[in-house]
N, C-alpha and C positions, 0 to 999 in steps of 0.2 A: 428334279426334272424341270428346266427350265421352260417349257410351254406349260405344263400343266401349272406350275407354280403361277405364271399368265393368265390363265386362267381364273383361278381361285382367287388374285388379288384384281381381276374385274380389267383387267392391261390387257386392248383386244390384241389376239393372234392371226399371224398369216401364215396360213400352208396351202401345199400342193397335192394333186394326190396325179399317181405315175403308175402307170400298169409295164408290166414287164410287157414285150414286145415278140413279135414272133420271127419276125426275117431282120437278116444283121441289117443293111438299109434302117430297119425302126431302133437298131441296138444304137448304131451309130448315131441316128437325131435326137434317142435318149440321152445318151451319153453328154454331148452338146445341150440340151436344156439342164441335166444335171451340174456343166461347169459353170454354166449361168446362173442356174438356184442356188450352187454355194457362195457365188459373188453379193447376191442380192440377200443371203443371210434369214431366209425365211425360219421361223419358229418353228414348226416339222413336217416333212414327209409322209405321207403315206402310199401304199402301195398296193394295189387291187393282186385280184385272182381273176383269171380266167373264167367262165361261165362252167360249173361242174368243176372248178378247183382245176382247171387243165394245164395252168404254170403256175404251179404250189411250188415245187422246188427253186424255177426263178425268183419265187417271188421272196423267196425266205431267203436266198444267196445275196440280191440285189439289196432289202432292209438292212442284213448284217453290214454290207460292203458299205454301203449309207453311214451309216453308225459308227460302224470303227475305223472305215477306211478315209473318211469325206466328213468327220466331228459333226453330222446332220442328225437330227432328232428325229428318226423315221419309226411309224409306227407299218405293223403288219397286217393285211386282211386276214383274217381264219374264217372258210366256213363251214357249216357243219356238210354241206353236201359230198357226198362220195367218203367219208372218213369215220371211220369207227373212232370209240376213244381212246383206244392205241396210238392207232393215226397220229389223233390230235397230241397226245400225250410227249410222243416223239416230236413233232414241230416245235411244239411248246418247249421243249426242253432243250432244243437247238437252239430257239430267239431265246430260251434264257441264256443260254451257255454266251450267245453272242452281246450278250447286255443290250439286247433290244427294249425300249424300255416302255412301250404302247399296243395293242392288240385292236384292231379293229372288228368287233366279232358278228358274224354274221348269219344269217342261215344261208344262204345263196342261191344263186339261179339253177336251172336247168342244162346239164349240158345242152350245146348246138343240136338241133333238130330235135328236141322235149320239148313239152310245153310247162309238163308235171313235176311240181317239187316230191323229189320221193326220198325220206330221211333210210339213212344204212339202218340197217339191224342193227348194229352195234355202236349206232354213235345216235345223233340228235336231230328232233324234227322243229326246233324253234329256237331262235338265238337266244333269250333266254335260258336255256337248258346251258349252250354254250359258256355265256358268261356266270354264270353259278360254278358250273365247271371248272373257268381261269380262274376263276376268286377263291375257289376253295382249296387250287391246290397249287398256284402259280400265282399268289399273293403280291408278287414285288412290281406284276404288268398295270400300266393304268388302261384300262378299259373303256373304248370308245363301241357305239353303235349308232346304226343308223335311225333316223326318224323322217315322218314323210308328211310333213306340214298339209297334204291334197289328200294323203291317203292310199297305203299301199295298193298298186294295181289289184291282190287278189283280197282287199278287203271290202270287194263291193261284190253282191251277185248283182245280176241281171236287171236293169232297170233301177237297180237303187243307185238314191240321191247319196253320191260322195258327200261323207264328210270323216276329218280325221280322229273320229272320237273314239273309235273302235285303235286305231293304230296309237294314242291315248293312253290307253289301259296299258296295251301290250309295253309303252315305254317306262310307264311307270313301273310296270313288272321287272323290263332289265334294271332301271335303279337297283328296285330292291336286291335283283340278285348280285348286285355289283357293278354295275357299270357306273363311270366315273363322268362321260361325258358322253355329248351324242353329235352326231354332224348328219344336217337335212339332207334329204332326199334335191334336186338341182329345183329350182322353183326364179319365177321371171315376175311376179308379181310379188312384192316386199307385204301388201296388205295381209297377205297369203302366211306369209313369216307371222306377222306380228299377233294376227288371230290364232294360229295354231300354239305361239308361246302364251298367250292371254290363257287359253282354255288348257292349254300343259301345267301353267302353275296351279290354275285354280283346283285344277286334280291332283295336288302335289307333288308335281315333277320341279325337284327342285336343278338338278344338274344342268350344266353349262350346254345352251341347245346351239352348236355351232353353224350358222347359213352355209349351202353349199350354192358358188358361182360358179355359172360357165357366160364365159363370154363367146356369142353368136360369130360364127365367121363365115358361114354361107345357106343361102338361102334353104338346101336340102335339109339341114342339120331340124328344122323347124317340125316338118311332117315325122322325123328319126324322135326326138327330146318326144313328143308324141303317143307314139305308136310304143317309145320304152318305158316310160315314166307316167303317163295319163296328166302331165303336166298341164296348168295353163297357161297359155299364152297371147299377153298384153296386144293391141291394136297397134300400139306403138312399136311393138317389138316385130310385130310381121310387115308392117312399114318398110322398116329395119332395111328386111329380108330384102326387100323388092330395091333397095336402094343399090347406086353404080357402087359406090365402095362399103360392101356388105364389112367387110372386117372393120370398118372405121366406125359406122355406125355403130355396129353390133360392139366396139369398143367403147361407145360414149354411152351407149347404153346400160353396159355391166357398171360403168363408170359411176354413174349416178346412182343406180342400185345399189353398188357396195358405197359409195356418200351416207345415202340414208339411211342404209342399215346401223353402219357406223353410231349415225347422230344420233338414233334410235336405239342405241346401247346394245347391241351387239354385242356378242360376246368373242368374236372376230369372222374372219372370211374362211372357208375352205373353198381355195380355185378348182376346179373341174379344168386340169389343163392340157388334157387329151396328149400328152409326152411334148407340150412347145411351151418353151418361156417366153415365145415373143410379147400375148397381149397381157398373160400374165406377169410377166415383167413388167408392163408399162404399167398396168393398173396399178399394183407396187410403188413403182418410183412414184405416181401421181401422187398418192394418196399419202404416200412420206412427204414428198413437198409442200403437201396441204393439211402438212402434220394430224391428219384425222389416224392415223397408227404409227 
């Protein structure tokens, strides 16, 4: 597997991550960033779910179509919400049958109008349960998870002081149950990155902790990363916001973030590229011309 093998010999990667879409209009602007991401050759793919698992089956048709149709190294989201391990058991054994060759596992959101993560009877209430799961019976997937450099939204009650020591634990725990890699939760502050991997190794997280980018393109997107993530965000970046060409801004600013994450050893990018190659493509070509990947 050629990302992962990237990985392991320390050669940073670049991927995308691509939600299935719901009106043909977003099939179509998919489809056009997809013929562009094969142009630009990125290291791999990944592909979200729905909130509540609501395009599972897109999401499992569009990885295959990735893979065998498009020679792109796409990984799959699983999450344990709404699925028994039936469920799961059948997915899994479609992205195998399909030589999918990555899982990104998950516990997952709420469906639209929940607020409450509520696991099936029959399936799993923590993505660790999930990834123990892949590993013990679907051996051939490399296993990504998420990590949240700030601290997952519900791992703070009420008045407490964020910090990600608690989400920490929980990452070490996927390791142990198998996870091979992880990619951050979206974060605008690099300081943010580099203290959450300081205090990750020092607890023995040794696995490849991947940065996830989005590059800013309009001023709303600020109070949204917010209100979904509990994210912070830099004085410079809400500048940004307020500037006449938010996307160019908001471009020079990803710019420079992924620069020093880079020089700060990274172990690569994952773009947040909400279904467009445009700035993700340019970040790309930059950062090839400035041979930093």
């Amino acid at each position: 597997m050629i990302f992962f093998d990237k990985l392991q010999s320390h050669t940073p990667t670049v991927s995308f991550e691509f939600f299935p879409p719901k009106t043909p209009e977003g099939w179509a602007k998919l489809y056009a960033t997809i013929a562009e991401t094969v142009r630009l050759n990125v290291d791999f793919v990944s592909v979200t779910y729905g909130a509540g698992g609501s395009t599972r089956e897109n999401t499992v048709d569009l990885v295959a179509s990735l893979q065998n149709n498009l020679a792109i190294h796409a990984m799959a989201h699983l999450t344990c919400i709404g699925h028994s391990q039936v469920d799961l058991s059948k997915i899994l054994d479609k992205l195998a049958a399909k030589q999918v060759p990555a899982i990104m596992a998950l516990r997952g959101d709420p469906p639209q109008g929940e607020t409450a993560f509520k696991a099936h009877p029959y399936g799993f209430a923590h993505a660790s349960d999930l990834i123990g799961f892949i590993k013990d019976g679907w051996p051939q997937f490399k296993i990504g998870c998420a990590a949240y450099p700030e601290g997952h939204p519900e791992s703070f009650a009420a008045g407490e002081a964020k910090t990600p020591d608690r989400d920490i634990l929980y990452l070490k725990l996927k390791q142990e149950r198998g996870a091979d890699f992880a990619v951050t939760q979206l974060f605008f502050d690099n300081a943010v990155y580099y203290a959450f991997v300081e205090k990750a190794r020092a607890a023995g997280v040794t696995i490849p902790l991947l940065p996830g980018i989005m590059p800013l393109t309009s001023a709303k997107q600020i109070e949204r990363f917010i209100a979904l993530s509990g994210c912070s965000i830099p004085e410079t970046l809400r500048q940004a916001a307020r500037a006449a060409n938010v996307e160019e801004t908001g471009f020079q600013f990803a710019l420079n973030q992924c620069r020093d994450l880079l020089a700060h050893g990274a172990p690569g990018l994952h773009l947040y590229t909400l279904n467009q190659s445009a700035l993700s493509g340019r970040l790309l070509a930059t950062l090839r011309a400035e041979k930093c990947v």
